[in-house]
C-alpha positions in Angstrom: 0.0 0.0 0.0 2.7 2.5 1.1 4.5 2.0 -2.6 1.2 2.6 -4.2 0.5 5.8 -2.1 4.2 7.0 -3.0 3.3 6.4 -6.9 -0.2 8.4 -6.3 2.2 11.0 -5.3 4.2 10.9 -8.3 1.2 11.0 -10.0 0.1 14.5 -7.9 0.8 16.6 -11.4 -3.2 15.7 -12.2 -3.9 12.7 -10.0 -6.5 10.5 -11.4 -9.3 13.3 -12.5 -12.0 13.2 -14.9 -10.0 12.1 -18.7 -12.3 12.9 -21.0 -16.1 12.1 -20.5 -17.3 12.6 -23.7 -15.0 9.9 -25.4 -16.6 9.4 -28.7 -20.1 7.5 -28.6 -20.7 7.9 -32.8 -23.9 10.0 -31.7 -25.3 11.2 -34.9 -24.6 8.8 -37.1 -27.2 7.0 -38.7 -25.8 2.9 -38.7 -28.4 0.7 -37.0 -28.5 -3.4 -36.0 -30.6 -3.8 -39.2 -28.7 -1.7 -41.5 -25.8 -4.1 -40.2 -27.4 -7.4 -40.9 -27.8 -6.0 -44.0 -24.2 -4.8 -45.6 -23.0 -8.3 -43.5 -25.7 -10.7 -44.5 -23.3 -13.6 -44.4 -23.3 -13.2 -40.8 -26.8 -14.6 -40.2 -27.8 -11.5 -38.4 -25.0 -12.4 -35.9 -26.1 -15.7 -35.4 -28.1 -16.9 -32.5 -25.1 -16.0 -29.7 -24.9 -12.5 -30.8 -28.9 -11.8 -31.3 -29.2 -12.8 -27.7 -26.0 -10.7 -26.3 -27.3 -7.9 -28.3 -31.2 -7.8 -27.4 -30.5 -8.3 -23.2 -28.1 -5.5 -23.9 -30.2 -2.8 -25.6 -33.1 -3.7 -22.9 -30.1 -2.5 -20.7 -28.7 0.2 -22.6 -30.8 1.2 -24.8 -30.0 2.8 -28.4 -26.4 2.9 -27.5 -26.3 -1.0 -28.8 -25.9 0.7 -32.1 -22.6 2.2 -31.3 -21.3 -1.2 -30.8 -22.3 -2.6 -34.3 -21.1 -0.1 -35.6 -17.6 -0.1 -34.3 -17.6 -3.8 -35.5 -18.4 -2.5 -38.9 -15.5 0.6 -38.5 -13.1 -2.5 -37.5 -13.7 -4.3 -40.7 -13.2 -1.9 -43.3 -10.3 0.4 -41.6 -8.5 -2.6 -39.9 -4.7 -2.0 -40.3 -2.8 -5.4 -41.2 0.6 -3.5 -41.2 -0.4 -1.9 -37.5 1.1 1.3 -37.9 2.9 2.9 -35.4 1.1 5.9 -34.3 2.4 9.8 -34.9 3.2 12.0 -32.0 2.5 16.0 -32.2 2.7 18.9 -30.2 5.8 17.8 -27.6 8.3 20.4 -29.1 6.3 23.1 -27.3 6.3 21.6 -23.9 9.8 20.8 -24.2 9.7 17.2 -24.8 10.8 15.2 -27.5 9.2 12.6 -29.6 11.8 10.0 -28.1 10.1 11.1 -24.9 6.9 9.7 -25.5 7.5 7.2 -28.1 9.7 5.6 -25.6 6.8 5.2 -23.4 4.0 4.2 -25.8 6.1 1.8 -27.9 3.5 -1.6 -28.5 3.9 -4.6 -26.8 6.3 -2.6 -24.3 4.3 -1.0 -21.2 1.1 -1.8 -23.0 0.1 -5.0 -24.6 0.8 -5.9 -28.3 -1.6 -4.6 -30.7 -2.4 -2.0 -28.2 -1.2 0.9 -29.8 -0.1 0.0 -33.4 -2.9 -0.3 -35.9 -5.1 1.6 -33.2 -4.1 4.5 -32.3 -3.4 6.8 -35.5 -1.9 10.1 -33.4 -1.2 10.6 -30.1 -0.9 14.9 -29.2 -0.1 16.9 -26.1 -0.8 20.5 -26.2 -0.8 22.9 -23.5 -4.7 24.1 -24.2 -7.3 21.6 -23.1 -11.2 21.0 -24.7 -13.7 22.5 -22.5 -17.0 21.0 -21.8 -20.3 23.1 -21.5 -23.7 21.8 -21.0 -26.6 22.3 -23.3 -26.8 26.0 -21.9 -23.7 26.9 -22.7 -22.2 26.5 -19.2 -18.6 25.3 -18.5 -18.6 21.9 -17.0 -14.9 21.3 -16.8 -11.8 20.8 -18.6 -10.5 17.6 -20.2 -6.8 16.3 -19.2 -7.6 13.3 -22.0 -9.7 12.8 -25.0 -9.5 9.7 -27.2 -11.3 10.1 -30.1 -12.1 7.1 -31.9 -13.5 8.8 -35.3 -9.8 9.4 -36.2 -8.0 7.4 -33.9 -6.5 9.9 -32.2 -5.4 10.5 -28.2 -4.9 13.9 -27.4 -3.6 14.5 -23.6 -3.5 18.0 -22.4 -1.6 20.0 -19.8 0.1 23.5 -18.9 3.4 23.8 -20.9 6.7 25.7 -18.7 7.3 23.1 -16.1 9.7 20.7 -18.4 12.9 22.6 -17.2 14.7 19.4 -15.8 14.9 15.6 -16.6 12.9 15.3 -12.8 10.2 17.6 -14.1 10.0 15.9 -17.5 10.1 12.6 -15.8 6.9 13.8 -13.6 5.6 15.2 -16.4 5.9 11.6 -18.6 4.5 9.6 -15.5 1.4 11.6 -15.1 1.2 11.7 -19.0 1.4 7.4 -18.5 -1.4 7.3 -16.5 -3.7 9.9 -18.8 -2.7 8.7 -21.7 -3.6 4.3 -20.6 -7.3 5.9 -19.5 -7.3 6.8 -23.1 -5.7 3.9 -24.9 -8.1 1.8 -23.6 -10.9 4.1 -24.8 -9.5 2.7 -28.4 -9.4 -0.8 -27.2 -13.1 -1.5 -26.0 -15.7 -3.2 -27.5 -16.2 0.0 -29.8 -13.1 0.4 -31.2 -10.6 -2.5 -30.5 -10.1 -3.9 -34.1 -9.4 -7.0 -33.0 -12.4 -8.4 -31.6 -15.6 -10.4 -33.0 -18.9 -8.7 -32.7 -19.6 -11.3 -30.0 -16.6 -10.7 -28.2 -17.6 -7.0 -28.1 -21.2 -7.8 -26.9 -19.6 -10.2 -24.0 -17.0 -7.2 -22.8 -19.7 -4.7 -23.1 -21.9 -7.1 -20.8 -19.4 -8.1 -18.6 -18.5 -4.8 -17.4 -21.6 -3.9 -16.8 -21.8 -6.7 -14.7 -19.0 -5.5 -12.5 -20.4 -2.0 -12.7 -23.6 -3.5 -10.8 -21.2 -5.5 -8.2 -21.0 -4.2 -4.4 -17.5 -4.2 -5.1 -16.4 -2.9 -8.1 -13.2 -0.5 -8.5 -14.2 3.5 -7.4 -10.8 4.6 -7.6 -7.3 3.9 -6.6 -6.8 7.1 -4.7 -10.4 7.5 -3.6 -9.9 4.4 -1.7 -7.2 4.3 -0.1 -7.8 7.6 1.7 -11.3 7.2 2.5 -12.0 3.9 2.3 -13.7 0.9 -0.2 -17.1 2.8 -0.3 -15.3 6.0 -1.4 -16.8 8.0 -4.4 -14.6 8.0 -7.0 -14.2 9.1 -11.1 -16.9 6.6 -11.8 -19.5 7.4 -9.3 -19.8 10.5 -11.0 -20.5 10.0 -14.6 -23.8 11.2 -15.3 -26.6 11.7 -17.3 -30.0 12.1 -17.6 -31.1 9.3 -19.2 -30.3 5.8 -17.8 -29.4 3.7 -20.4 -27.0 6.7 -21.5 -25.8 6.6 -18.7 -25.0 2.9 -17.8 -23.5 3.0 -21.1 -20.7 6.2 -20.3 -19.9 4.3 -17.3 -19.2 0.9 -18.8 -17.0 2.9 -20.9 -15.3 4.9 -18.4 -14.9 1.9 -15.8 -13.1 0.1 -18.8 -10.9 2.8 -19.4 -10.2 3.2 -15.8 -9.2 -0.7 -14.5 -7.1 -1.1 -17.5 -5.7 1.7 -16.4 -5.3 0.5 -13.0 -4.3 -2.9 -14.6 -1.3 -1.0 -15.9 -0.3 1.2 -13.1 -0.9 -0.9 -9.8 -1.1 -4.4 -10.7 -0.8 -5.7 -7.2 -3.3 -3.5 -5.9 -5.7 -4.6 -8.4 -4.7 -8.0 -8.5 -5.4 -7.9 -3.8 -8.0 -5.4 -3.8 -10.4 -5.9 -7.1 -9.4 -9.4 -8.4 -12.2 -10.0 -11.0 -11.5 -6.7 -12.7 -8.3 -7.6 -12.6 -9.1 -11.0 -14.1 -10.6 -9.6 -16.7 -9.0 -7.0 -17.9 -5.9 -9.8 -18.1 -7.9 -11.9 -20.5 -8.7 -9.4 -22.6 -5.1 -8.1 -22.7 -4.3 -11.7 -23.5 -6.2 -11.5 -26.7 -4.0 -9.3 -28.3 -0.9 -10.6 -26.3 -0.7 -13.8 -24.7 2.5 -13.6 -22.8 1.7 -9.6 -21.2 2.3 -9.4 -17.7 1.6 -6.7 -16.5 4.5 -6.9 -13.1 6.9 -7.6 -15.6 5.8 -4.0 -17.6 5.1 -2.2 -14.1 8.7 -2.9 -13.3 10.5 -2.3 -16.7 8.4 1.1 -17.1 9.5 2.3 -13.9 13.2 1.1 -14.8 13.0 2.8 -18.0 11.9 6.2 -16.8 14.6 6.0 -13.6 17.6 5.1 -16.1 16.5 7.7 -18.3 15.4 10.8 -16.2 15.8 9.9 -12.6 13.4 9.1 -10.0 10.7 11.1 -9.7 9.4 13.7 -7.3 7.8 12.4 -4.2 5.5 14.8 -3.5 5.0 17.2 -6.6 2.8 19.9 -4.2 6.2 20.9 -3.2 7.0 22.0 -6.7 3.9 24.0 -7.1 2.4 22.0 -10.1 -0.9 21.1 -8.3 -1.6 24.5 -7.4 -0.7 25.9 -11.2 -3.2 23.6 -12.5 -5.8 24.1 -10.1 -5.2 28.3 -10.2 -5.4 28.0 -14.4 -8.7 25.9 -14.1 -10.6 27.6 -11.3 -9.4 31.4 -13.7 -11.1 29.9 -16.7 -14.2 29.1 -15.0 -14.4 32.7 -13.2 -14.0 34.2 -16.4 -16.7 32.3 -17.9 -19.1 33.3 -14.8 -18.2 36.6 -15.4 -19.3 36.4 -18.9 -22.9 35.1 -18.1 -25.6 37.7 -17.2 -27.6 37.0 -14.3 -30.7 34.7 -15.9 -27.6 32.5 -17.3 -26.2 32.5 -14.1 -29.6 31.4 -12.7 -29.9 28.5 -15.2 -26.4 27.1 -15.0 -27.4 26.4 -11.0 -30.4 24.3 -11.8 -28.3 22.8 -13.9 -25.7 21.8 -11.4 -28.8 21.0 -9.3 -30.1 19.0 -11.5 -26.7 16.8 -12.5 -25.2 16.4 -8.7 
């Protein structure tokens, strides 16, 4: 526990806070179950498994069954057989290099095989993050991670003019680790990973929505160890209106968040949240059959201490939370400020209404 709380530390730049909620759910397009047994007739309409998988599904979630046919179609036609290696932008004006992230996101290295190549197309940093407003216009927050499965593409944000030193770059790159395997695994779920069968990608989907249901699935590394199993975590609040929507964001969050735990803490997940655990290994085991994921806990950390040094044990000292928190709580005053008083009025029913 102590090693994981000293790694949480590490982690301090951002901790573990909201990575992009809105993470692509192909809202708009018009590509339906029946429009898929269609263009795929030799499929038998999925066959018996799959017609079963997909009907207790959508009487679960709704509409947003469609989203994973769909990704089964995307897979087909823009499967990569040469699994490209992904293209990094934006590092030269934070200071970094592209050796310093492709040396962390390398496939088959800290991450399974076929976890980045052929599925993630471009991988950015910039210093200037998406904001997200509600349907009146009113600021909701700001994004540290968006994966964007239209185009393949992880973009992971954060406040350039602390990469003065290899410890600050290598606090920087840790924090960037943990952001950036939220959002790889946003391109390797049941939507996007171009490696699975449509009934594969019906059984994850249900599967994690079994855990999500469980009295003891995963809130949140940091949530609980300092408060406790019960603690609310990133999870807990992912909301919506609508309840099938909802269910449906959360599966996809809760998968991005216990591989990312998978990756990170191993042994905590492996002692406190074994089934997740379980199976986020069998899925990783799809793609790569020999991952371990102690083995790639211990060779990142190896890496980045060879390369840069160890890094900071408590990064509060450094000022880095407080710069990110002072640049976050500045863009949403100036937003208030902008807002006459009847805007004002509506953004707190809002907030009412979402808490």
């Amino acid at each position: 526990t102590n090693s994981v709380i000293r790694k949480l530390k590490r982690l301090a730049i951002y901790g573990f806070a909201a990575t992009g909620l809105g993470a692509g759910m192909y809202k708009g397009i018009e590509q339906n179950v029946e429009s898929y047994n269609k263009q795929y007739p030799e499929d038998d309409q999925h066959g018996d498994v799959e017609r079963k998988l997909r009907d207790d599904l959508q009487f679960i979630v709704g509409d947003n069954i469609k989203d994973v046919a769909y990704g089964d179609i995307r897979a087909r036609e823009r499967h990569d057989s040469v699994r490209a290696e992904p293209e990094f932008h934006g590092q030269e004006e934070l200071g970094l290099t592209e050796e310093d992230l492709r040396g962390l996101f390398q496939d088959g290295k800290f991450l399974p095989k076929n976890y980045i190549n052929g599925e993630v197309k471009n991988f950015s940093v910039n210093a200037v993050g998406t904001k997200f407003y509600t349907h009146s216009g009113a600021l909701m927050g700001m994004e540290l991670g968006n994966a964007a499965p239209a185009s393949d593409e992880i973009r992971i944000t954060f406040p350039q003019g602390f990469h003065t030193n290899k410890q600050e770059i290598r606090n920087y790159l840790d924090s960037v680790f943990a952001v950036g395997t939220h959002e790889v695994a946003h391109l390797n779920d049941w939507e996007t990973d171009a490696d699975l069968s449509l009934a594969e990608r019906y059984q994850l989907l249900q599967r994690v929505l079994e855990r999500l249901q469980s009295a003891d699935f995963v809130h949140g590394v940091g949530a609980e160890l300092t408060e406790g199993k019960d603690a609310q975590g990133y999870i807990d609040h992912v909301k919506d209106p609508d309840p099938q929507i909802e269910k449906y964001r959360k599966a996809r969050e809760y998968w991005a968040e216990i591989v990312k735990y998978t990756i990170l803490f191993p042994d905590w997940m492996q002692d406190e949240h074994p089934k997740d655990f379980a199976l986020v290994l069998e899925f990783f085991h799809k793609n790569d059959p020999t991952f371990d994921p102690f083995k790639a806990e211990h060779a990142r950390v190896a890496y980045l201490t060879e390369k840069y040094g160890k890094g900071s044990q408590n990064l509060i000292e450094d000022g880095v939370v407080e710069r990110d928190v002072e640049m976050r709580e500045n863009a949403k005053e100036d937003f208030l400020a902008s807002l006459s008083p009847s805007q004002r009025a509506e953004l707190e029913d809002e907030t009412r209404l979402t808490q």
